[in-house]
C-alpha positions as CSV (number, residue, x, y, z in Angstrom):
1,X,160.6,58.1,78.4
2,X,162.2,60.2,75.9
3,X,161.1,63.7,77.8
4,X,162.8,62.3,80.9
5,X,165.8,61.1,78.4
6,X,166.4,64.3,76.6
7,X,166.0,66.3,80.0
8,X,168.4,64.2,81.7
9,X,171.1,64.9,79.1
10,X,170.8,68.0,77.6
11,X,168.2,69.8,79.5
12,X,165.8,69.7,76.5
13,X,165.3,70.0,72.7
14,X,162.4,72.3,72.9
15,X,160.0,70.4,71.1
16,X,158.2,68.8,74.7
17,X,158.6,71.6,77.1
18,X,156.5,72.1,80.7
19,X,153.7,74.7,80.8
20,X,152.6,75.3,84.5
21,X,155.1,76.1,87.3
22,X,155.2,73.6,89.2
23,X,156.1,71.2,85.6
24,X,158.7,74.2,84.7
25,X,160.2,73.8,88.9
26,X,159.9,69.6,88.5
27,X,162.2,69.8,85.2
28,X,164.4,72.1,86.4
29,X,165.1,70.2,89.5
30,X,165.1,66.9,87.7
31,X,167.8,68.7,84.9
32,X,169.6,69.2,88.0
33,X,169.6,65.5,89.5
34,X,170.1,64.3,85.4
35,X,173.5,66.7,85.9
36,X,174.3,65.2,88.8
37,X,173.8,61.2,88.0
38,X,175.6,61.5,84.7
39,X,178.7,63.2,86.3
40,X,178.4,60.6,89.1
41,X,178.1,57.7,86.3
42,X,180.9,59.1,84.2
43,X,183.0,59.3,87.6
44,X,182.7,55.7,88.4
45,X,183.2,54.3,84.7
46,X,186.4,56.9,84.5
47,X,187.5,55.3,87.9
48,X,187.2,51.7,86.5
49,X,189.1,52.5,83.3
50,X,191.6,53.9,85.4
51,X,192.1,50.9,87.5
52,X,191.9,48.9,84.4
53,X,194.7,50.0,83.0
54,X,196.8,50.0,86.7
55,X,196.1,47.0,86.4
56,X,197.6,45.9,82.9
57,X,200.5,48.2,83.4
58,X,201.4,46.3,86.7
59,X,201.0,42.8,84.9
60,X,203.1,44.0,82.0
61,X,205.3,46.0,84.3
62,X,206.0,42.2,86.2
63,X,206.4,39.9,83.2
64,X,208.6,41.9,81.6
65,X,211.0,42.4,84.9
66,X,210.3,38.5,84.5
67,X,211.6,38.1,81.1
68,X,214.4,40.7,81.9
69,X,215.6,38.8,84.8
70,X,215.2,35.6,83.4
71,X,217.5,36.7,80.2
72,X,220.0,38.1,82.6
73,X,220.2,35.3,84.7
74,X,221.0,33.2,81.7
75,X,223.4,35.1,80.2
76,X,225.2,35.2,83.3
77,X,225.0,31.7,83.4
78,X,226.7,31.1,79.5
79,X,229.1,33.7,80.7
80,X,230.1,31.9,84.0
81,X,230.4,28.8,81.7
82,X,232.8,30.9,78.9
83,X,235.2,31.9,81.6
84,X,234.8,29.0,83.3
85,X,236.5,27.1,79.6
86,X,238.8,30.1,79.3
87,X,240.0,28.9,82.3
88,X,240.4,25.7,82.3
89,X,242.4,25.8,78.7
């Protein structure tokens, strides 16, 4: 477990390393596959971040064009009501 670890990752400390060829071609290859499955992982959890924080901008993005035309509406409203007095007097 850790040889397959460290090889995965960092292509080896030094301290466990193959002796025969076809161990040295194995962990080459496999450094190789390690290389590819951690950009592959880092490419899907980068992915999900991003969409995690589409996400959250579109939620805050909507609640706040809520608030906004909520508070508009209403001040249109008081407004309406002020000239409405102005007006009348």
């Amino acid at each position: 477990l850790y040889f397959t670890t460290i090889l995965l990752t960092t292509v080896g400390y030094g301290d466990l390393t193959p002796t025969g060829v076809g161990g040295k071609l194995f962990s080459s290859l496999f450094a190789l596959v390690g290389i590819v499955l951690f950009g592959l992982a880092l490419g899907v959890m980068g992915s999900q971040l991003v969409e995690a924080e589409i996400k959250d901008f579109e939620h805050v993005k909507s609640s706040t064009s809520r608030a906004l035309e909520s508070t508009l509406t209403r001040g249109s409203r008081s407004l309406r009501k002020k000239e409405q007095k102005k007006i009348e007097h």
